[in-house]
TIFI-417448 format. One record per residue: x, y, z of N, C-alpha, C, O in turn. Coordinates in Angstrom, 3 decimals, decimal comma. Example, Ala and Ser with C-alpha at 12.3 -4.5 7.8 and 13.67 -1.06 7.14 Angstrom:
<vofis>
> 13,190 | -5,690 | 7,800 | 12,300 | -4,500 | 7,800 | 13,200 | -3,300 | 7,800 | 14,236 | -3,319 | 8,465
> 12,850 | -2,250 | 7,080 | 13,670 | -1,060 | 7,140 | 12,900 | 0,030 | 7,870 | 13,409 | 1,138 | 8,039
</vofis>
This chain:
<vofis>
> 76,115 | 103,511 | 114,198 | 77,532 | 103,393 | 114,517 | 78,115 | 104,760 | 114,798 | 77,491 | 105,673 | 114,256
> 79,186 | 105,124 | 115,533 | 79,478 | 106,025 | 116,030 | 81,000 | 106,178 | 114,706 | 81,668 | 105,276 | 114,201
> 81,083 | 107,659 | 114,519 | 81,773 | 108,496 | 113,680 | 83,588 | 107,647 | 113,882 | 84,477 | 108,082 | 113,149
> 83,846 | 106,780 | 114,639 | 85,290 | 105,931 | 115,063 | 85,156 | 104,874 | 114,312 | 86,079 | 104,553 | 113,563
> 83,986 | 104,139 | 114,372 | 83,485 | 102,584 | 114,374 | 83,539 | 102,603 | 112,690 | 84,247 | 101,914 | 111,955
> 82,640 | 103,534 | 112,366 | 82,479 | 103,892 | 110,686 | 83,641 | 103,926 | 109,828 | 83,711 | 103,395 | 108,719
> 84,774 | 104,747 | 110,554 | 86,087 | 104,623 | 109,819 | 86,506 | 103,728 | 109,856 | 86,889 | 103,111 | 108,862
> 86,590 | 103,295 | 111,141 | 87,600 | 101,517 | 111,003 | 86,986 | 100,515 | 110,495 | 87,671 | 99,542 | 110,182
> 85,674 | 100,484 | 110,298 | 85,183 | 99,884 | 109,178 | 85,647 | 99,798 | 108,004 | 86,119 | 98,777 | 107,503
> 85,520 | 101,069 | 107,394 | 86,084 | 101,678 | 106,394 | 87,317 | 100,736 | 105,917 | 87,429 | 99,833 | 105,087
> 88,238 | 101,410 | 106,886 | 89,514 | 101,318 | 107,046 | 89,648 | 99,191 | 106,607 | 90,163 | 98,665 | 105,621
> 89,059 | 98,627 | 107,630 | 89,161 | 97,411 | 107,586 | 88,941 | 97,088 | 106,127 | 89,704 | 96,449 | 105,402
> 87,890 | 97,576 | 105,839 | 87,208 | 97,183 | 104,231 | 87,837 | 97,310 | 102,934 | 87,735 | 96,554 | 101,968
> 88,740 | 98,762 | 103,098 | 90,106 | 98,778 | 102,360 | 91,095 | 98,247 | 102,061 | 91,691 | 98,110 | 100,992
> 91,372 | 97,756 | 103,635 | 93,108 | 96,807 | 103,476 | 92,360 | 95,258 | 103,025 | 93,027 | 94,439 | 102,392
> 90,981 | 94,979 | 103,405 | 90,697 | 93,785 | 102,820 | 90,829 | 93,960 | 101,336 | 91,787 | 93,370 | 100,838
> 90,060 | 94,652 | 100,528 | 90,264 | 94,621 | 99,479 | 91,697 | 94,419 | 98,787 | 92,114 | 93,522 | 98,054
> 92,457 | 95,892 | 99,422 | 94,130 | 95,857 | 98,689 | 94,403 | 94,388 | 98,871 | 94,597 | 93,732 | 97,848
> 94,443 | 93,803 | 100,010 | 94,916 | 92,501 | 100,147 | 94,181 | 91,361 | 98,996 | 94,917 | 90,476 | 98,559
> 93,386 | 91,391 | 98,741 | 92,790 | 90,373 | 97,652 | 93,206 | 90,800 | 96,406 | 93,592 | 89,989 | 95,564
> 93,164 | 92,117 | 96,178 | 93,875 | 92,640 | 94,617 | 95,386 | 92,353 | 94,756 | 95,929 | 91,795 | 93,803
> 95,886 | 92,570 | 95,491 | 97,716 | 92,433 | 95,567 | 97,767 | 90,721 | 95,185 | 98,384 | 90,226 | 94,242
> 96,833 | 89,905 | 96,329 | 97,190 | 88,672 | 96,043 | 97,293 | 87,490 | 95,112 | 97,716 | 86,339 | 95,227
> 96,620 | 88,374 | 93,920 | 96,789 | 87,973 | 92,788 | 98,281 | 88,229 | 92,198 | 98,664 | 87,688 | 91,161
> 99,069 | 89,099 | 92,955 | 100,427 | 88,968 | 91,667 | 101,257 | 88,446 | 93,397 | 100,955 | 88,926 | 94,490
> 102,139 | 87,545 | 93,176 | 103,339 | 86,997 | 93,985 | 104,090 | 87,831 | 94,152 | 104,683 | 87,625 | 95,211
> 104,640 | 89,316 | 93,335 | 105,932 | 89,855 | 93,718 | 105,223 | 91,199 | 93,280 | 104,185 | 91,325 | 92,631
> 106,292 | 92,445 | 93,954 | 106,190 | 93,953 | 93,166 | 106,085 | 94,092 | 92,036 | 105,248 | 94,734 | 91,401
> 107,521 | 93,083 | 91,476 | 107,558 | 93,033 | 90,259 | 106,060 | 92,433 | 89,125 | 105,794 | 92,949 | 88,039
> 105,279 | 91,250 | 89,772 | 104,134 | 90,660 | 89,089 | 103,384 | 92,275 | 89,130 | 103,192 | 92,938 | 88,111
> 103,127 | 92,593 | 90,117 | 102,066 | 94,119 | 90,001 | 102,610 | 94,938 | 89,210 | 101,926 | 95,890 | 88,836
> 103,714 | 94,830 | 88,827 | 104,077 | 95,754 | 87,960 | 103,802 | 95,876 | 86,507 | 103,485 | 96,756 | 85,707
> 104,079 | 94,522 | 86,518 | 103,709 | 93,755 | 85,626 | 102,512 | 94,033 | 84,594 | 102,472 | 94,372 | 83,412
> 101,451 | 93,705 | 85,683 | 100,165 | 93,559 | 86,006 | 99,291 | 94,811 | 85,170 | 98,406 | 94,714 | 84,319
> 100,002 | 96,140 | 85,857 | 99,858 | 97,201 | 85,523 | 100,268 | 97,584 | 84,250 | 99,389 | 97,968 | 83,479
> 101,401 | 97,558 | 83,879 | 101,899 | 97,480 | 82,685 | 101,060 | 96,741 | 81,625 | 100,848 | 97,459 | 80,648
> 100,551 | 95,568 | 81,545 | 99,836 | 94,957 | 80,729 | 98,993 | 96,047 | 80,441 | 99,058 | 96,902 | 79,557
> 97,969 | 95,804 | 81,600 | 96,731 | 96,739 | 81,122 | 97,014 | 97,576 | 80,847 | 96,521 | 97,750 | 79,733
> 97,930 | 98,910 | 81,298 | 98,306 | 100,076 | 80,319 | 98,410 | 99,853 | 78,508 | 97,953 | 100,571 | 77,619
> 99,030 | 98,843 | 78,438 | 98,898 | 98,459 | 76,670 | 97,703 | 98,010 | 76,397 | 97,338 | 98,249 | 75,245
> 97,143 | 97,577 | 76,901 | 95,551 | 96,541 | 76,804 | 95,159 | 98,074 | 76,483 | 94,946 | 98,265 | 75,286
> 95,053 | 98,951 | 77,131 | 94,040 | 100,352 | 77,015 | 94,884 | 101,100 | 76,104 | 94,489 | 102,198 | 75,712
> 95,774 | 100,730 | 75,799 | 96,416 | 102,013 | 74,440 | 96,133 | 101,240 | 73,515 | 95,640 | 102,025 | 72,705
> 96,073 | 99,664 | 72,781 | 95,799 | 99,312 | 71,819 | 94,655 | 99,622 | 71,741 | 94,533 | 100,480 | 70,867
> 93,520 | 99,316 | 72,308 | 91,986 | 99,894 | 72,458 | 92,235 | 100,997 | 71,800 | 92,269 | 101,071 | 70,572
> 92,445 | 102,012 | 72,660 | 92,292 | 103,942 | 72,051 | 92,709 | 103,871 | 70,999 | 92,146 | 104,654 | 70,234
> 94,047 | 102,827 | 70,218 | 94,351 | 103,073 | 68,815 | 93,253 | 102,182 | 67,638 | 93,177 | 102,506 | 66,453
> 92,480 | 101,054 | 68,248 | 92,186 | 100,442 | 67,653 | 90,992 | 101,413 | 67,175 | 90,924 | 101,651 | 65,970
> 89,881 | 102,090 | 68,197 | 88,846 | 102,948 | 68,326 | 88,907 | 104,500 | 68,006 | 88,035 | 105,368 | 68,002
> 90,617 | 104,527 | 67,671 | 90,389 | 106,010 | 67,472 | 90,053 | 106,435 | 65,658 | 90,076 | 105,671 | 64,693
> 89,813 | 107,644 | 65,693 | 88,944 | 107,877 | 64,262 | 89,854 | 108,321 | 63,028 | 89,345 | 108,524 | 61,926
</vofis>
């Protein structure tokens, strides 16, 4: 493939993805959401594991 073809590959392969991860939350607000959860999901962890 030529050094154009490779990026827009790329490129294509990216917005597919974002698009399947986004389409799990309905609004900004759900991703926000979303994000927010797991931020606590990973701080209870570090407190649960820390020494």
């Amino acid at each position: 493939m030529r050094h154009s073809t490779k990026v827009l590959a790329l490129i294509l392969f990216a917005l597919t993805g974002a698009t399947l991860l986004l389409g799990g939350c309905n609004t900004i607000a759900g991703a926000g959401k979303d994000v927010s959860n797991t931020g606590t999901a990973i701080e209870k962890s570090a407190e649960k594991h820390a020494p």
